[in-house]
N, C-alpha and C positions, 0 to 999 in steps of 0.2 A: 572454545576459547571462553575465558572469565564473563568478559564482557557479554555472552550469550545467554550467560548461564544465571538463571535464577533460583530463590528458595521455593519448597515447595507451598510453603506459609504464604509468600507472596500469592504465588499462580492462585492459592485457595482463595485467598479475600479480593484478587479481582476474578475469579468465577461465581462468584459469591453475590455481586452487583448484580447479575443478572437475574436474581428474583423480586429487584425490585427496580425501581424508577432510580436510573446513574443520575449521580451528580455530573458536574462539566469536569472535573476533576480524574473520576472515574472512568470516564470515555475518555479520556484523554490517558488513561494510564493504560486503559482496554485497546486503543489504537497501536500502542507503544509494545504491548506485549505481541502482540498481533504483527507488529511489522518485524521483531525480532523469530516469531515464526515461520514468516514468508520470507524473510531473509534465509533462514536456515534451511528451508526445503530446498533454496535456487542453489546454494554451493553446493549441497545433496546431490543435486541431478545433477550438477555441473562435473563433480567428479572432483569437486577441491576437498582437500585433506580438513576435513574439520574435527574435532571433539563434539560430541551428541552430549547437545544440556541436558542436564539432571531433573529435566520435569519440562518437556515435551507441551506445548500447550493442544496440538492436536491431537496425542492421545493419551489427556487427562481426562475425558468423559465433561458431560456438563454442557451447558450450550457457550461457553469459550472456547472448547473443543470442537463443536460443531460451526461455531462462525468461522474460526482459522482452518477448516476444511473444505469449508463451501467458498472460501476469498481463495484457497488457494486453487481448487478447481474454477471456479470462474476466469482466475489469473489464466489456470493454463489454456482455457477456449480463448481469451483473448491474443494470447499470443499465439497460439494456432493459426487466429484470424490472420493476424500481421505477423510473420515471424522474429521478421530483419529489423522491425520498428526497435524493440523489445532486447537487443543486443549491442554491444559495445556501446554503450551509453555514453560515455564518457568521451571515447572520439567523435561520436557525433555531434556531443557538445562542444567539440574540441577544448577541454577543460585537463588539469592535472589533478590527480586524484592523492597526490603528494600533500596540498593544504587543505588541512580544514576548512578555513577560510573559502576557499575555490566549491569544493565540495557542498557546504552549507548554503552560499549562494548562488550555487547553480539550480541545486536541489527545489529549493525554497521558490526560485524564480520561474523554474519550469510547473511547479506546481501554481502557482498565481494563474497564469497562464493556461492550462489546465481549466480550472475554473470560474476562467472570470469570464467565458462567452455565454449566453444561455445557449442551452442542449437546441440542437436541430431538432429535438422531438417537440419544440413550441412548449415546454414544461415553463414554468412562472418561475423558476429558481433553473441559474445554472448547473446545480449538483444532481447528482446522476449516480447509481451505485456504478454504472459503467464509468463513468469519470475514476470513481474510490478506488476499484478497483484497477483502473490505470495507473494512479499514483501507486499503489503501492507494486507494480510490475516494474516500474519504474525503480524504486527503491530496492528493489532486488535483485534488479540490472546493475545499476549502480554498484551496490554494493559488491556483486562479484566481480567487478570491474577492478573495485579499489584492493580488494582481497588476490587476486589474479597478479596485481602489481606491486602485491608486497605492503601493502597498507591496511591491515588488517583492522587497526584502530578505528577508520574511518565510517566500520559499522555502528557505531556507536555514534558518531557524530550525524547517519543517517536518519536511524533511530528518533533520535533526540528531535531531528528538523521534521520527521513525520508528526510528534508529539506537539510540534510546536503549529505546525500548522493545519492541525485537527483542531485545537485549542482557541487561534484566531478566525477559523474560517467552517468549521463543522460541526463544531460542538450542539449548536441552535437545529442545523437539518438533522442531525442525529436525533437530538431528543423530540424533535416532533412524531419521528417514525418511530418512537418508541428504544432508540440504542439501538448498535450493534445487529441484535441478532435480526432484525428486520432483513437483511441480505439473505438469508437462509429461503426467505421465499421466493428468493432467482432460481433455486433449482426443488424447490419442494411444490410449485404452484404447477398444475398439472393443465391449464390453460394454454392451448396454442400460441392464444394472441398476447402473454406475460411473456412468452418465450420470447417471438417475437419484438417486444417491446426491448427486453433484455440485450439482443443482437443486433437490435439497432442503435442503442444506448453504447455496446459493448464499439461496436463501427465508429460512432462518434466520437467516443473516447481517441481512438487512432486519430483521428482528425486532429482532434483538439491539440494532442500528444506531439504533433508533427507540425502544426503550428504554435506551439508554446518553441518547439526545438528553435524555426525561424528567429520568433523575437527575439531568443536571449542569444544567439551566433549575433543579431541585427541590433541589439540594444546600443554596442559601444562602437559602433560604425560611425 
């Protein structure tokens, strides 16, 4: 679909970012591309009819290629973890996937929620690559949710809410770790005890994911 599909001049100048220090602009464009990736792997496996973009961000080479590789193998050990977590999103939320509106702030609200407890790992910041990585399993749930039922559009309106709340709430933990490609050393670090760190990080995410779901069913009660 249009909406998936980018130039290849775009993909070039945000893989481009990565050899130097991203602006908050650029990680925020970098999230944006990145979730329109991992959207398109989950209708892939899912077995929905899609059109394949004209410039692939995981195999464009470059370390864009390699972060939308490694977020979406990490995706898939978490939902290994949890399986049933990570599925019909959208009834669990009991939500319609018909409005934008609905869509946008369910999306928006479950990630709040998501991030706003500090990690059971005792870290001094609630954010977690296992958190990141749940939101975006999350958006690619969703999204074949909305896709499944006829609302194709509303990838776009996911998209757009990942962008937006990288921008209010990530942009600062990103750049301290350096951007983006910092995730890649969840599976390149050859350490027992990062692995570990990772799988527990990955658990808590579930956690969080499963009480963010509570609040927003419990918000308008």
């Amino acid at each position: 679909m249009e909406m998936l599909r980018r130039s290849s001049v775009f993909a070039a100048e945000v893989m481009e970012v990565f050899d130097r220090s991203p602006t908050d602009k650029e990680l925020v464009s970098q999230a944006k591309a990145l979730c329109r990736d991992y959207i398109h792997s989950r209708l892939n496996r899912t077995g929905i009819g899609w059109s394949k973009p004209e410039h692939q961000l995981s195999a464009s080479g470059g370390m864009l290629g390699e972060v939308s590789s490694v977020l979406m193998w990490l995706g898939d050990e978490l939902e290994y973890l949890r399986p049933n977590i990570y599925r019909n999103v959208a009834r669990q939320l009991n939500i319609t996937v018909a409005s934008e509106s609905v869509v946008s702030d369910a999306f928006l609200a479950v990630a709040a929620e998501i991030f706003s407890t500090v990690s059971c790992l005792h870290l001094s910041s609630g954010i977690t690559w296992g958190k990141v990585v749940s939101l975006y399993a999350v958006a690619g749930a969703l999204a074949v949710d909305c896709v499944r039922h006829g609302h194709p559009a509303m990838v776009h309106t996911i998209v757009d809410c990942m962008g937006e709340f990288v921008r209010k709430s990530l942009v600062s933990w990103l750049k301290r770790r350096g951007g983006w490609a910092d995730i890649t050393k969840c599976v390149v670090n050859t350490d027992p005890s990062f692995r570990s760190h990772w799988l527990m990080s990955a658990a808590c995410a579930c956690g969080h994911y499963l009480k963010a779901m509570v609040f927003y069913l419990l918000r308008d009660k």
